[in-house]
VEXKE-190418 format. One record per residue (C-alpha): residue number from 1; residue in three letters; x, z, y. Coordinates in pm, 1 decimal. Layout:
<atoms>
+-----+-----+----------+----------+----------+
!   n ! res !        u !        w !        v !
+-----+-----+----------+----------+----------+
! NUM ! ALA !        X !        Z !        Y !
...
+-----+-----+----------+----------+----------+
</atoms>
This chain:
<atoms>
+-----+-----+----------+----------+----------+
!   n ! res !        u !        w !        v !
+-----+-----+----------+----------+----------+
!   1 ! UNK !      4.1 !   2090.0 !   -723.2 !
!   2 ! UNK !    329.7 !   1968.4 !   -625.5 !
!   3 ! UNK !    428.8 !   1784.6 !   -291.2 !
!   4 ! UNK !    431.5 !   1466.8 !   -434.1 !
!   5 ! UNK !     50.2 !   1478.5 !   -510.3 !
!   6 ! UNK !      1.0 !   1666.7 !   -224.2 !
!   7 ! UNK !    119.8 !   1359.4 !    -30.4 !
!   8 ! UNK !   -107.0 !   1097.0 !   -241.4 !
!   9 ! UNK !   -423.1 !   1261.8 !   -169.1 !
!  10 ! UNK !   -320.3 !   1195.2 !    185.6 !
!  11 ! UNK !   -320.9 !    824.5 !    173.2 !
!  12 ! UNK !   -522.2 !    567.8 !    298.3 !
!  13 ! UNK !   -730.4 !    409.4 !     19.1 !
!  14 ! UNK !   -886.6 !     49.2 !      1.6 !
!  15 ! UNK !  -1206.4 !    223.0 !    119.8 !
!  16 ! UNK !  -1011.3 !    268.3 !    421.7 !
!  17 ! UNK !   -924.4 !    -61.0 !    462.0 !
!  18 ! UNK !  -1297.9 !   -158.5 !    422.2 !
!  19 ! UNK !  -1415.9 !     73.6 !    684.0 !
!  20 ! UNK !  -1139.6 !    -68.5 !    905.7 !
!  21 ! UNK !  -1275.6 !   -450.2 !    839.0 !
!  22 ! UNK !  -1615.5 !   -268.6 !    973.7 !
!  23 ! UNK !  -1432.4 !   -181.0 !   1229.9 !
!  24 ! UNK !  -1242.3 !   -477.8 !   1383.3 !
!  25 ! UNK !  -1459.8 !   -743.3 !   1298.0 !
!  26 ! UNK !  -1571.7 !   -907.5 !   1600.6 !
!  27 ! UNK !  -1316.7 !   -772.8 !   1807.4 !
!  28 ! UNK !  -1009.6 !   -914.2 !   1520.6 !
!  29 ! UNK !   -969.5 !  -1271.0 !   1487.3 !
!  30 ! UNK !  -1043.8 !  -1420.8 !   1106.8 !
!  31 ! UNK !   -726.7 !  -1626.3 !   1116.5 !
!  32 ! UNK !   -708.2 !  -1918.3 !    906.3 !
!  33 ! UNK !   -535.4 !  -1992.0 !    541.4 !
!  34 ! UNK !   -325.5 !  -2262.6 !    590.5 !
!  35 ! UNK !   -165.8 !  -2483.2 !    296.4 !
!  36 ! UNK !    146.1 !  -2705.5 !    292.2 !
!  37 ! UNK !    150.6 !  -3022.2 !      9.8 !
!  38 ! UNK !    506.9 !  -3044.5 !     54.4 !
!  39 ! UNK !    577.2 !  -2718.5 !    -53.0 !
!  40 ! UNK !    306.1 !  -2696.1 !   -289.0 !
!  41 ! UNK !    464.1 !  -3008.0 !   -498.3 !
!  42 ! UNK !    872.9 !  -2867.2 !   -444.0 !
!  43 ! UNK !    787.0 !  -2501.7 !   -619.4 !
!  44 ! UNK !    534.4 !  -2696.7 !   -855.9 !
!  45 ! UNK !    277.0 !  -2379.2 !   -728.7 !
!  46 ! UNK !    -44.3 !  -2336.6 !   -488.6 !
!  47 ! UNK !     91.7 !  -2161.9 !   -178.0 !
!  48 ! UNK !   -174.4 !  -2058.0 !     72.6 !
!  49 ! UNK !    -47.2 !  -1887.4 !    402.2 !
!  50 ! UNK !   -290.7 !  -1667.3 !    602.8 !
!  51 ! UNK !   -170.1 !  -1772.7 !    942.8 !
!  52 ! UNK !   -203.1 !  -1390.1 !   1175.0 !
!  53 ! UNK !     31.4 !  -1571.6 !   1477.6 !
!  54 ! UNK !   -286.5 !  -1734.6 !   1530.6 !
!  55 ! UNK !   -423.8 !  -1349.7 !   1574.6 !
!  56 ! UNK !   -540.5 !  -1164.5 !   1912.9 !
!  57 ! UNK !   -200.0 !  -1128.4 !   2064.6 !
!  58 ! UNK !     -7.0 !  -1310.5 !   1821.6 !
!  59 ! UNK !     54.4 !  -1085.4 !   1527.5 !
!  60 ! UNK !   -159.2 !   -889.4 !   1255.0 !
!  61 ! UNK !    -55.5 !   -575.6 !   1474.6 !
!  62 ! UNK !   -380.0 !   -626.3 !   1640.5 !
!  63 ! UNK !   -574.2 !   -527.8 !   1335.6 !
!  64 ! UNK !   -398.9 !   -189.5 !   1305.9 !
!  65 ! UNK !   -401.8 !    -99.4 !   1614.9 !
!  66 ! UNK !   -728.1 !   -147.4 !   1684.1 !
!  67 ! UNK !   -848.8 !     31.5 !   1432.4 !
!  68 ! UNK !   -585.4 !    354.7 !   1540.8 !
!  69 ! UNK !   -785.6 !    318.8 !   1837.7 !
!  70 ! UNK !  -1112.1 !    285.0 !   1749.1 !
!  71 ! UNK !  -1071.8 !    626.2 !   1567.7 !
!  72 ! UNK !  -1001.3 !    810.3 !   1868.6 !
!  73 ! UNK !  -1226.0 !   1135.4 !   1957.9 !
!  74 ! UNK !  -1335.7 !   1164.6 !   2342.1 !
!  75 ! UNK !  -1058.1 !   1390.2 !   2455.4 !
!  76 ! UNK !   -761.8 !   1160.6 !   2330.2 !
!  77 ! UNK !  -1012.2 !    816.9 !   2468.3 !
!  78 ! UNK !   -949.6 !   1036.9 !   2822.3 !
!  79 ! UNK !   -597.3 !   1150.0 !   2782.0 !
!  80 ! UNK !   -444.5 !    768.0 !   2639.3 !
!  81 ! UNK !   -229.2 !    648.8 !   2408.3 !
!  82 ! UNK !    158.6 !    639.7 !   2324.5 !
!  83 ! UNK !    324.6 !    385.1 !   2110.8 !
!  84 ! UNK !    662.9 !    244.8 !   2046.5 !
!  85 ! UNK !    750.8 !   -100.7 !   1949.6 !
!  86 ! UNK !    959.1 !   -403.1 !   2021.3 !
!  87 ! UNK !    691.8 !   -543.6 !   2087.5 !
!  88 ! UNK !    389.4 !   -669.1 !   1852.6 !
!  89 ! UNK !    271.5 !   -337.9 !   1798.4 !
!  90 ! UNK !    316.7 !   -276.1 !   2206.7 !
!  91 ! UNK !    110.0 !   -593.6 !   2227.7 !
!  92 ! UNK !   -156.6 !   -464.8 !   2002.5 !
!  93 ! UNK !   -187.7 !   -103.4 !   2108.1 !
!  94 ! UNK !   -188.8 !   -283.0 !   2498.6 !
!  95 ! UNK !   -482.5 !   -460.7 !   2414.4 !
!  96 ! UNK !   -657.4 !   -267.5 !   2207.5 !
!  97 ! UNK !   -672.9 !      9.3 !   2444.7 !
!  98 ! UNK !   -789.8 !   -211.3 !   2730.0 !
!  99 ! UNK !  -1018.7 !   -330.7 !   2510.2 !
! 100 ! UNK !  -1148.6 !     11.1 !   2441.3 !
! 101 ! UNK !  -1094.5 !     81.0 !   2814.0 !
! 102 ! UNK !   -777.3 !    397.6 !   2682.3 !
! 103 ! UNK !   -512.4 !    427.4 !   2919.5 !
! 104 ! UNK !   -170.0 !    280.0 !   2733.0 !
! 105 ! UNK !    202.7 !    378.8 !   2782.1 !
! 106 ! UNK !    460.8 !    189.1 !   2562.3 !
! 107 ! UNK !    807.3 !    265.5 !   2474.6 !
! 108 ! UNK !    999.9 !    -45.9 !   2380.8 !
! 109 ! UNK !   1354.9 !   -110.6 !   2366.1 !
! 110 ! UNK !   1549.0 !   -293.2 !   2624.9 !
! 111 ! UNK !   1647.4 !   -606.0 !   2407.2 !
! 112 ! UNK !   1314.7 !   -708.5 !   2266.1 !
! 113 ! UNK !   1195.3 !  -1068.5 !   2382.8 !
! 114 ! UNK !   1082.9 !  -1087.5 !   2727.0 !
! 115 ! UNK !    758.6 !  -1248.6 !   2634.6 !
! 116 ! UNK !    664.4 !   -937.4 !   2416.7 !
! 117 ! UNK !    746.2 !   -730.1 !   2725.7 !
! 118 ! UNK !    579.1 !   -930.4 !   2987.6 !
! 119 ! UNK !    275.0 !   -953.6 !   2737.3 !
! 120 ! UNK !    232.5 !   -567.3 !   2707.0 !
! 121 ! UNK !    256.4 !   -558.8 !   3069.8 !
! 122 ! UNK !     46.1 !   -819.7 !   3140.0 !
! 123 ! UNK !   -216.6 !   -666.9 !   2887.4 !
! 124 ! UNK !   -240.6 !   -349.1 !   3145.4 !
! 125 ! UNK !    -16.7 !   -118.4 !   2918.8 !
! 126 ! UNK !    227.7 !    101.1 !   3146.0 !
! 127 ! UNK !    596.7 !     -6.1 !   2957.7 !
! 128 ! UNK !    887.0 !    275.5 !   2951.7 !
! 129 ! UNK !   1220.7 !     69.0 !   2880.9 !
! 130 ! UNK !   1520.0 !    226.3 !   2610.4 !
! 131 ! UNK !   1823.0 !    154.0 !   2451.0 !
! 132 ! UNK !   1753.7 !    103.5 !   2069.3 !
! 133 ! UNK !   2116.9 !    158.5 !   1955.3 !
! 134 ! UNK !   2192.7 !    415.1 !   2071.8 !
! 135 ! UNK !   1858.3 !    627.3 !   2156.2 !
! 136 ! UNK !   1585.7 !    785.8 !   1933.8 !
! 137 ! UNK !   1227.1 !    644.2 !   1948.8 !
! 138 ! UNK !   1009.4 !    870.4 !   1777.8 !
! 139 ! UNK !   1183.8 !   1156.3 !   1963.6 !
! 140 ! UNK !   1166.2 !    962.8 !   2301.6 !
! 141 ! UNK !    783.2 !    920.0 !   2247.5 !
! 142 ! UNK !    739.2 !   1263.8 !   2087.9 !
! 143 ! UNK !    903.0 !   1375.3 !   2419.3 !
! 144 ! UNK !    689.0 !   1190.3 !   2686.9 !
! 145 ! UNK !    392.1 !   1224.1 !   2464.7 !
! 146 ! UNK !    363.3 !   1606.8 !   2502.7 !
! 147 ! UNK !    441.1 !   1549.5 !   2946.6 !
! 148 ! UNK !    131.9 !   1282.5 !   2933.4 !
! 149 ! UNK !    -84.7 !   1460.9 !   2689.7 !
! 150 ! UNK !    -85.5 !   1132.1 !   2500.6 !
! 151 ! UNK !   -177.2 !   1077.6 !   2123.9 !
! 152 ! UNK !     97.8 !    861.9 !   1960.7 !
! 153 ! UNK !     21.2 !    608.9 !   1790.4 !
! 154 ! UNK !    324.8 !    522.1 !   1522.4 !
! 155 ! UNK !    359.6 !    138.6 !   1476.3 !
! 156 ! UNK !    283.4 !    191.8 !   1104.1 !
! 157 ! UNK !    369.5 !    532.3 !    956.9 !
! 158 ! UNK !      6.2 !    610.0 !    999.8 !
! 159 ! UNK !   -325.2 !    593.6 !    801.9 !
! 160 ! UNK !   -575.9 !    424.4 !   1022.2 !
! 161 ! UNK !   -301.7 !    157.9 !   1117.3 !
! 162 ! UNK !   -208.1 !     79.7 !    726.7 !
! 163 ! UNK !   -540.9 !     77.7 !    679.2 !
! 164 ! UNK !   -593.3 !   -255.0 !    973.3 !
! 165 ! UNK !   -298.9 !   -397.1 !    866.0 !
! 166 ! UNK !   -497.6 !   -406.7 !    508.4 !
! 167 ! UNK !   -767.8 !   -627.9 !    647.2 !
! 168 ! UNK !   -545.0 !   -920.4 !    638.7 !
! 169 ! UNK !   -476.9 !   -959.8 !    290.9 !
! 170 ! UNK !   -850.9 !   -840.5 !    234.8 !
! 171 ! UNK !   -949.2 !  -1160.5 !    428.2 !
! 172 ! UNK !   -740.3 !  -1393.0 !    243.0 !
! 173 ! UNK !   -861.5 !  -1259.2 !   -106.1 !
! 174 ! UNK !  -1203.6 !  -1282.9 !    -26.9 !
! 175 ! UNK !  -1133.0 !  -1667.1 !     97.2 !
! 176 ! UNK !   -881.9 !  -1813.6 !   -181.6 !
! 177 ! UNK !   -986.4 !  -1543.7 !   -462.2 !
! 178 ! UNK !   -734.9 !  -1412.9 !   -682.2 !
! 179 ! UNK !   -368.5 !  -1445.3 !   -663.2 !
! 180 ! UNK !    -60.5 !  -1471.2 !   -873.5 !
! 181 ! UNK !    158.7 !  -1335.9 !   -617.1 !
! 182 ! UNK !    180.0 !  -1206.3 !   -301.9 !
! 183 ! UNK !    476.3 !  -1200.1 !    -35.9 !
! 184 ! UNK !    426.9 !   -993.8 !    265.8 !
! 185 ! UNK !    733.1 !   -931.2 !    553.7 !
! 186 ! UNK !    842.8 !   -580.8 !    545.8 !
! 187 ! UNK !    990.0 !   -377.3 !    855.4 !
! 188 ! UNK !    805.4 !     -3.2 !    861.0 !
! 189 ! UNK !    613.6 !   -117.9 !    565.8 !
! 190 ! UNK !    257.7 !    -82.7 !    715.1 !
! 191 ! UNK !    168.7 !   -451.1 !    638.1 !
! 192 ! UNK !    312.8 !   -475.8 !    291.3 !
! 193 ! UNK !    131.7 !    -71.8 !    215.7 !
! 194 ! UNK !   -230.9 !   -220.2 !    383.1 !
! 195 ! UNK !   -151.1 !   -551.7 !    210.9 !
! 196 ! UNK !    -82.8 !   -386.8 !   -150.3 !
! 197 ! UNK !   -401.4 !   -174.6 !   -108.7 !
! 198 ! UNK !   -661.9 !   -488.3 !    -60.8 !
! 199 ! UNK !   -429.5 !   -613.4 !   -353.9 !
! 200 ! UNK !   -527.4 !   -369.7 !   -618.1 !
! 201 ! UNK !   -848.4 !   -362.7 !   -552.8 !
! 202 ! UNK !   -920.0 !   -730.5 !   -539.7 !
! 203 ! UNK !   -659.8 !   -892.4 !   -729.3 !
! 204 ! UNK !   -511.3 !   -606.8 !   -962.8 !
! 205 ! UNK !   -235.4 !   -824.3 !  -1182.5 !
! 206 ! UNK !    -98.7 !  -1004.1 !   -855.7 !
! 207 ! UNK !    248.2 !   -918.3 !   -772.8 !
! 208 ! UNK !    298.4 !   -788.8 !   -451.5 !
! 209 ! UNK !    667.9 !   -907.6 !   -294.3 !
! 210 ! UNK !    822.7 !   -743.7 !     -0.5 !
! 211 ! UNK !   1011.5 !   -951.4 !    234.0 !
! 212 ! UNK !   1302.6 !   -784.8 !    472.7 !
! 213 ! UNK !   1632.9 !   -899.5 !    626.1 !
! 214 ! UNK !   1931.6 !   -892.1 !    455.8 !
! 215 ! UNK !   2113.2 !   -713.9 !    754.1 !
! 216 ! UNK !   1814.4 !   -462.3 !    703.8 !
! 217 ! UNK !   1743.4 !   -406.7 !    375.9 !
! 218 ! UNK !   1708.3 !    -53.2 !    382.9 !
! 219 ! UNK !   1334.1 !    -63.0 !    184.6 !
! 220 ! UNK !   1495.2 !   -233.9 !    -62.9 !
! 221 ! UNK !   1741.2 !     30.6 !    -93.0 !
! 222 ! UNK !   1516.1 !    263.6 !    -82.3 !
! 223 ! UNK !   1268.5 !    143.4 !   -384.6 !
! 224 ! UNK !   1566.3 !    137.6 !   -574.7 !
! 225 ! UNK !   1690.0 !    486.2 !   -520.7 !
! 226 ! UNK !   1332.3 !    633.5 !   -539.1 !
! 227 ! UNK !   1367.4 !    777.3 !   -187.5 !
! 228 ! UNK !   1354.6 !    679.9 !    154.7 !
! 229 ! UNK !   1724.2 !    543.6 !    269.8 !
! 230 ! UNK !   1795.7 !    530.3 !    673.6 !
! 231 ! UNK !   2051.5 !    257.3 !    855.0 !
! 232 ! UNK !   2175.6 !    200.0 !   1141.1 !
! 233 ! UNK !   1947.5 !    -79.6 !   1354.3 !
! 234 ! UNK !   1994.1 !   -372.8 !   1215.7 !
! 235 ! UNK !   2116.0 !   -697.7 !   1383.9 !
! 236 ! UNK !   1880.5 !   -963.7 !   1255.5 !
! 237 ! UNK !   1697.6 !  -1227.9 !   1448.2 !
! 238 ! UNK !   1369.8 !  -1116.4 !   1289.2 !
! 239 ! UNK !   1334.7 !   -815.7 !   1545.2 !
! 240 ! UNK !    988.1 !   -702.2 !   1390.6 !
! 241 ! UNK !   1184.2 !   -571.4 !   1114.2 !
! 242 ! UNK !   1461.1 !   -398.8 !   1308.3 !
! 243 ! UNK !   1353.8 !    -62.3 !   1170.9 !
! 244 ! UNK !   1597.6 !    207.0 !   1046.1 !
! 245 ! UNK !   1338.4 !    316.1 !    770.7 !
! 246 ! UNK !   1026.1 !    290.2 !    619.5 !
! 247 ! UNK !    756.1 !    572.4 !    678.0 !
! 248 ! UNK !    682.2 !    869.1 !    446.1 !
! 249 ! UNK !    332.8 !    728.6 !    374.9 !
! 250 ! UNK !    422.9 !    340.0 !    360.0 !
! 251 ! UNK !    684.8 !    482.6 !    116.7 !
! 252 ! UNK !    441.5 !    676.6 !    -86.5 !
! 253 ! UNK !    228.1 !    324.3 !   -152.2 !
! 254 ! UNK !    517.6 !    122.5 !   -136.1 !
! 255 ! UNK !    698.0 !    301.4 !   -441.4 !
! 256 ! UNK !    326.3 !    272.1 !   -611.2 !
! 257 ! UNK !    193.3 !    -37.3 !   -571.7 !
! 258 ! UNK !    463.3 !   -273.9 !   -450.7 !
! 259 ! UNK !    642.4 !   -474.5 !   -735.7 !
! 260 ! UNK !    948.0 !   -555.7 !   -571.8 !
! 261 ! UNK !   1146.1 !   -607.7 !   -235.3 !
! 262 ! UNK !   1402.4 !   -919.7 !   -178.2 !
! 263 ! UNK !   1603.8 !  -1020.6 !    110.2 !
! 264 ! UNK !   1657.1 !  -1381.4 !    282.5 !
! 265 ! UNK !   1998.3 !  -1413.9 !    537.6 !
! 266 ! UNK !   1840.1 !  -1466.9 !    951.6 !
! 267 ! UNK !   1984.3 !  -1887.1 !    853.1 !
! 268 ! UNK !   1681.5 !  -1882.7 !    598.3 !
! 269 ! UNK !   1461.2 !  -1749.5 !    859.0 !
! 270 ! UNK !   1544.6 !  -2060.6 !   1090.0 !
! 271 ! UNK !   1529.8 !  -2324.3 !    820.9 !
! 272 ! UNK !   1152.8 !  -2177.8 !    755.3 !
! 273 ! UNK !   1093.3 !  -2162.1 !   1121.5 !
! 274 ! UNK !   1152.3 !  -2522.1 !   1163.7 !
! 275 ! UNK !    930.5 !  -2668.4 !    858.2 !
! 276 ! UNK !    622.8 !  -2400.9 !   1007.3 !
! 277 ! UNK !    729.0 !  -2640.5 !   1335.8 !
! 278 ! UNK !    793.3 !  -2967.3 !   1165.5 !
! 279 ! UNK !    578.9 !  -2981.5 !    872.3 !
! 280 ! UNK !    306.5 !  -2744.8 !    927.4 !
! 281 ! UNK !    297.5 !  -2797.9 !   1379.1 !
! 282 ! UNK !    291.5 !  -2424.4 !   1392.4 !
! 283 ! UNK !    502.3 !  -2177.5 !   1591.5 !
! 284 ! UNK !    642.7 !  -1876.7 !   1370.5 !
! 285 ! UNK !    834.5 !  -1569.2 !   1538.5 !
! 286 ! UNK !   1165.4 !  -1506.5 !   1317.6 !
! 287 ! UNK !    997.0 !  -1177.0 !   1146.4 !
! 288 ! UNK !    660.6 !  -1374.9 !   1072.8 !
! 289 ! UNK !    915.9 !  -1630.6 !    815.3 !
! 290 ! UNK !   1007.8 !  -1350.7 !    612.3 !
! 291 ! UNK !    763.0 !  -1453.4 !    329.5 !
! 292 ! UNK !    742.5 !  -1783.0 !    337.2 !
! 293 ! UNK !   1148.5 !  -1804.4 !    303.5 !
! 294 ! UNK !   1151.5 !  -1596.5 !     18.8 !
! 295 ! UNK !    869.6 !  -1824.5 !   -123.6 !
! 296 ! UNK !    997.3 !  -2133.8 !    -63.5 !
! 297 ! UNK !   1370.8 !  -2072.0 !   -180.4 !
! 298 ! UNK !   1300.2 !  -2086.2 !   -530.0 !
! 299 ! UNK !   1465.6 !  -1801.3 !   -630.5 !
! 300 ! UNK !   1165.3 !  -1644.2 !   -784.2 !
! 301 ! UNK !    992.3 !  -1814.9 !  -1089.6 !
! 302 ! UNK !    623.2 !  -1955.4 !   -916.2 !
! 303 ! UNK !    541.4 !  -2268.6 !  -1089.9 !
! 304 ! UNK !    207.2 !  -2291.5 !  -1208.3 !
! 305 ! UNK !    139.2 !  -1982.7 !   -978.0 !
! 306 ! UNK !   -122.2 !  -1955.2 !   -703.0 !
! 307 ! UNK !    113.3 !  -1782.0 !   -417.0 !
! 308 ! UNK !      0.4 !  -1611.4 !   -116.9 !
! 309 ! UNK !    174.8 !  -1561.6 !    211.0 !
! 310 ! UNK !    108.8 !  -1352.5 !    500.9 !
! 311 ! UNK !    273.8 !  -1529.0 !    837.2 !
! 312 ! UNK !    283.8 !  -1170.3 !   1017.5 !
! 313 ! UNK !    285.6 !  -1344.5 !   1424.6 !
! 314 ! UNK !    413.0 !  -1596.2 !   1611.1 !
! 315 ! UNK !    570.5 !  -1410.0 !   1911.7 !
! 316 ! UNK !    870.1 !  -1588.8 !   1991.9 !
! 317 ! UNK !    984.7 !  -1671.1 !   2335.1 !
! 318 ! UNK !    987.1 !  -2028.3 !   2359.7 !
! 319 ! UNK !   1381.9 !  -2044.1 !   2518.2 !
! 320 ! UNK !   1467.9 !  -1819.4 !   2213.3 !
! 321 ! UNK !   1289.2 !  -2077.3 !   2018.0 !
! 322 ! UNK !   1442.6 !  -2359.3 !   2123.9 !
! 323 ! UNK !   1828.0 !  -2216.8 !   2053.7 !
! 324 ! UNK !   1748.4 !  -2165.1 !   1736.5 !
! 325 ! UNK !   1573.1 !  -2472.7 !   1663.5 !
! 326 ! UNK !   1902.2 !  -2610.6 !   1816.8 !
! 327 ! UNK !   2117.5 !  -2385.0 !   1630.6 !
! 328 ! UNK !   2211.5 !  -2170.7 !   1873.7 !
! 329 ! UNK !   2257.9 !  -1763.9 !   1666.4 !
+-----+-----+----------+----------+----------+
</atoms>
């Protein structure tokens, strides 16, 4: 058996994601599927967007995280857990573990948006502060981790957190049926990997779209190389997909399921983030417009197409918000 199967028999299934839906429903918000006319009649398709910044703190990080927690065994419920994030994943490991009444201790970098910080904070989570440009994450929580006797909980190189992140695009099949095509944002890839699971199982010939950065585009790279590529942090407005690589087991479902990955420049972003304002009266965070302004751009044939869209959160500080709406970088 060679390492690559070796890997797939390690990796979370749609079963997985089914259990998890088990799991966080009453706890998860059902968010709603929102639809736009005005796009709808420019692209000549049926877009339908399923709207997770309406989610428990903001983003579909709650699902995952949740579920991560949900799993835990009575000795790592007593000890706590360890995450690392800038800041929807803090958010959603914060809550979750008050929720499940787990001590929480989050690692997130200095320059995420205040509102994500004093969120975690505010959620009871215990926040350790570092410099993402020039200081390692993983090896910072690895580090503190094994001081704390903490289980770390990766914000989406992980099974049971692919496997919440899945429930999202599980909902939004089961409410607008099958789709043409799907576009999901794409930083560690444990959205788009949850997202592409519920896809094959429920809507096999629907295209699955990743959506990154073009500062970041290292998944992009990396489908096209056939391995996983690491860069240096990107500088992008859309800071949920500030990640230097995707994970080994994203990867692995990625490179198997997921038709394609495209790009859209941080000025994209902000045109999408004022029609969510102006034409749908919702608030988007930067990273949550990923698929939508790869959607509505028309660079990819959708006419005729029924088009779905995961909005990943709408965690944006609202003085942030305004200087971009004003056209402030």
């Amino acid at each position: 058996m060679t390492k690559d199967t070796i890997a797939m028999t390690n990796l979370p299934t749609y079963d997985d994601v089914v259990a998890a839906a088990g799991r966080i429903e009453g706890h998860a918000h059902r968010t709603p599927v929102l639809r736009s006319r005005t796009l709808d009649e420019r692209l000549g398709a049926q877009l339908f967007f399923k709207c997770e910044n309406f989610q428990r703190m903001g983003a579909f990080k709650f699902r995952g995280g949740f579920n991560a927690l949900a799993r835990f065994d009575t000795a790592q419920r007593k000890s706590g857990a360890l995450a690392f994030s800038s800041g929807n994943h803090a958010q959603a490991i914060a809550l979750s573990a008050r929720l499940q009444g787990i001590k929480a201790v989050i690692l997130m970098p200095t320059d995420a948006p205040q509102a994500k910080i004093a969120a975690t904070r505010g959620y009871g989570a215990e926040v350790v502060l570092f410099d993402r440009f020039t200081q390692d994450r993983e090896q910072l929580a690895a580090e503190l981790a094994r001081k704390r006797g903490m289980t770390v909980i990766p914000p989406f190189d992980h099974a049971d957190v692919i496997a919440g992140q899945g429930t999202a695009a599980k909902e939004l099949f089961e409410e607008v049926g099958a789709l043409d095509t799907l576009f999901v944002c794409v930083g560690g890839g444990g959205l788009i990997s949850g997202s592409a699971l519920a896809a094959r199982a429920l809507a096999p010939a629907c295209k699955v779209i990743g959506v990154e950065p073009q500062a970041g585009n290292d998944a992009q790279q990396s489908m096209r190389s056939g391995a996983i590529v690491r860069i240096d942090t990107p500088r992008t407005i859309a800071d949920g997909a500030q990640t230097q690589s995707v994970g080994k087991l994203t990867f692995a479902i990625m490179r198997r399921d997921v038709d394609d990955i495209v790009t859209v420049t941080d000025a994209q972003l902000v045109e999408t983030m004022r029609f969510f304002a102006e034409r749908m009266k919702i608030i988007v965070e930067p990273t949550g417009c990923l698929g939508a302004a790869a959607a509505s751009l028309g660079s990819l044939p959708l006419a005729g197409q029924r088009v779905g869209v995961i909005v990943s959160g709408g965690n944006v500080d609202l003085q942030r918000f305004s200087q971009l709406m004003g056209g402030a970088a």
